[in-house]
Each structure stands twice: as structure tokens, then as C-alpha cells.
N, C-alpha and C positions, 0 to 999 in steps of 0.2 A: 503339297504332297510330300509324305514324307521321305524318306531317301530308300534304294531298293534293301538296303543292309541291314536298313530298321525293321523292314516290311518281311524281309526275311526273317528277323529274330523271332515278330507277331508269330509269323507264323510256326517256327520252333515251339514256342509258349504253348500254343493253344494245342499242339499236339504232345508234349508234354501233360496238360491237363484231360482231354483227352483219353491216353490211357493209364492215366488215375484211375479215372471216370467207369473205363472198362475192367482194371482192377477191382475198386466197388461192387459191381455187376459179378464178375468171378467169384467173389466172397462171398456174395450174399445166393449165388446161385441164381440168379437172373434168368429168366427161360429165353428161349430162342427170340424171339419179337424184340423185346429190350435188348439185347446183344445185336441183334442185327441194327436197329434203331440207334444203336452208340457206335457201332462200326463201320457201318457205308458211309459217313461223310467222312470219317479220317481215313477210309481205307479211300476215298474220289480226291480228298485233298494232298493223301501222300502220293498219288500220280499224278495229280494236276501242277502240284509245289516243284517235284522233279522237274518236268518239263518243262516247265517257266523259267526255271533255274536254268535249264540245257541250254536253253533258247535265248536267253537276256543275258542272264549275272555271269555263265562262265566262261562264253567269248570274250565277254569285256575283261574279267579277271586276267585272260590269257594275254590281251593287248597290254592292262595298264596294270594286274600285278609286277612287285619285283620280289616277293620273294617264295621263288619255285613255284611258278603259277600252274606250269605243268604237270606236275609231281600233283598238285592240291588237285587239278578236274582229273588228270587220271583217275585218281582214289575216288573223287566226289560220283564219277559217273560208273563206278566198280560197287557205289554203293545201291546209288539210285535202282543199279541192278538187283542189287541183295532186296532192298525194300521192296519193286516191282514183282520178286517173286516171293517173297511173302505175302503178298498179297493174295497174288495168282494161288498160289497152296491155300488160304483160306479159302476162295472163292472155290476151291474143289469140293470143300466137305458141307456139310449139313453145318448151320450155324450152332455152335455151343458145343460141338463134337469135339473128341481129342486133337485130330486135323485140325479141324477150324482153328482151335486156342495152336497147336503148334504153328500155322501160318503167321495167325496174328503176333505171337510171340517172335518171330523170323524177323517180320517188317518192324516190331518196335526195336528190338537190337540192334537189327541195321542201321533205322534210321538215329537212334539214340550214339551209334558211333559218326555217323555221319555229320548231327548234328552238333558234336563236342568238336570234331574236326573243323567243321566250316566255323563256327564261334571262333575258334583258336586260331586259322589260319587264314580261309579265305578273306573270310569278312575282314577282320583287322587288316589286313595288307591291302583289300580293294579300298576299304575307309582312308588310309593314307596315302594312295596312290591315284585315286580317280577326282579329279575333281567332284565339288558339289555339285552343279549343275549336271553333270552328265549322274550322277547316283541320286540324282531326282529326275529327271526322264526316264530313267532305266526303271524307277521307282512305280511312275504312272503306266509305264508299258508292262508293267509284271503284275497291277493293280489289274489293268485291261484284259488280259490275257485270263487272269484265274476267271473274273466274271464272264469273257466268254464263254470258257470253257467249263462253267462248273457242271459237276458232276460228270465226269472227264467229256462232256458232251464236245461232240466232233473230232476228238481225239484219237490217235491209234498207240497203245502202248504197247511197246515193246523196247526191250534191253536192247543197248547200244556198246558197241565194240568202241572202249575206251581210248585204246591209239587211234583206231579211225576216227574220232570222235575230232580229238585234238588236231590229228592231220588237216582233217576238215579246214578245222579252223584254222588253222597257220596259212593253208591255201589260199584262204579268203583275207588274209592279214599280207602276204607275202603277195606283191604284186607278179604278174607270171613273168617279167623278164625276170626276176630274183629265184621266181622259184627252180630247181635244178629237177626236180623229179622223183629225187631222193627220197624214198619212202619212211625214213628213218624219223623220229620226231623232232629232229633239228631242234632240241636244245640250248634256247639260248637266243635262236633267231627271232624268237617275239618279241624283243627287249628294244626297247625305244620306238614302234610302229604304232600308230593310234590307226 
């Protein structure tokens, strides 16, 4: 199974190709059926990808990154938001309408920044920081997770409050005699906790 870094890149790729794909479709004037037909599974896979990502890859980043793990999922779940509602804006309009293309265009920006971020930072520092074995479980549970849930089936999306996010996490990382209550993001404190 291949490691989750990789699995993540996959899927970078394929959504890069993608909207190519729905670029083509734009050019040539594509009617509504073909457009929605090139769009529901990237617009199911950039929720589905988020959330697997929320859920697997950036707990682990937080535990066994070192460099600025928290600074990387604040931004990564600030985007997953940008993307989540670009999507949501297309799903308002009529497919092929000026809306629709302005949604669509939201989520590919977003995730086009998001995507060059995690390449650059997450991914690298989880690759040199986590062992292999655990970024091959982490690999098969992210593998697991999208086939559950494709087509966000059983899912509930919605934006998530980035420091809560993280707080989250460091709760579940900080044993409770350690934790003080401190609402702050205690920077710093995830450093050496598996």
C-alpha cells in the first residue's frame, strides 16, 4: 500500500487533470449535462480528499511534524474552507451559468493554493518525520475512508474553525494531567508526543 503522501499527491494529479478537463468543456462550450458530468466527481472528491486529510494526515502532521506543523493545518483547514465553499457556490447556480463557473473557479484557486502549500510543506516534513510504517497505515486508512465515503456518501460537510481544529488535536495529543486548559494554541507543545 502505498504511503498516505503518495496517495495524497494521486490525488493532487488527478485533480489537476480534472480541471483541464473542465477547461476543455469551457472552451468548446460544453452544455450543462457534460459540465455537470466532469464536475460532481471532482466537486465529491474535493470534500471527500478534505476530510480524509482532516481526519488522518493532519493529526499525524501535528504529532510527528517539525517543521511548524501548526502554522501548515491552520492554513490547510483555512483552505479546505475556501474549497468547501466553492463548491457550495456552484451547487447554488444552474450548471454552466456565470455562478456555477464563478464557484467552480473559487474551489480550483483554493485548492490550487492549498495544493502547492501541502507539496511544499506538509507533505515534505511528514515524509522526513513519520516513519514508513506508520505513512503506510495512515496510507490504507485514507485509501479506506475515500471508498467509504465516495461520493461524500455519509458525510456531513461543513467548514471547520481552524484553531478549534488544532486545539482539538493537541487535547487528544496532551495527556489531561499536561493539559492546563489554556485555550491558546500552545505552540510548541506538540513537539516530541507520538
Amino acid at each position: 500500500m502505498p504511503d498516505i503522501t503518495a496517495l495524497i499527491l494521486d490525488d493532487h494529479e488527478w485533480f489537476r487533470r480534472r480541471f483541464a478537463e473542465l477547461d476543455e468543456l469551457r472552451a468548446a462550450g460544453a452544455d450543462p449535462s457534460a459540465l455537470r458530468e466532469a464536475w460532481r466527481p471532482v466537486a465529491d472528491l474535493l470534500d471527500v480528499h478534505a476530510e480524509a486529510e482532516e481526519r488522518i494526515f493532519y493529526p499525524q502532521l501535528l504529532r510527528k511534524g517539525e517543521n511548524d506543523p501548526q502554522e501548515e493545518t491552520l492554513d490547510a483547514i483555512g483552505d479546505h474552507n475556501d474549497i468547501r465553499d466553492g463548491v457550495r457556490e456552484a451547487d447554488r447556480h444552474p450548471v454552466g451559468s456565470a455562478g456555477w463557473w464563478s464557484g467552480v473557479d473559487d474551489a480550483r484557486a483554493a485548492n490550487d493554493e492549498h495544493m502547492g502549500e501541502e507539496e511544499n510543506e506538509g507533505l515534505p516534513d511528514f515524509r522526513l518525520n513519520a516513519p514508513a510504517d506508520l505513512r503506510d497505515s495512515l496510507g490504507a486508512r485514507f485509501t479506506e475512508f475515500k471508498e467509504r465515503h465516495a461520493g461524500t456518501r455519509g458525510l456531513d460537510i461543513v467548514d471547520k474553525d481552524p484553531q478549534e481544529y488544532v486545539q482539538e488535536i493537541e487535547r487528544e495529543i496532551t495527556p489531561p494531567s499536561d493539559f492546563s486548559g489554556d485555550t491558546s494554541l500552545g505552540i510548541g507543545s506538540l513537539k516530541g508526543r507520538s
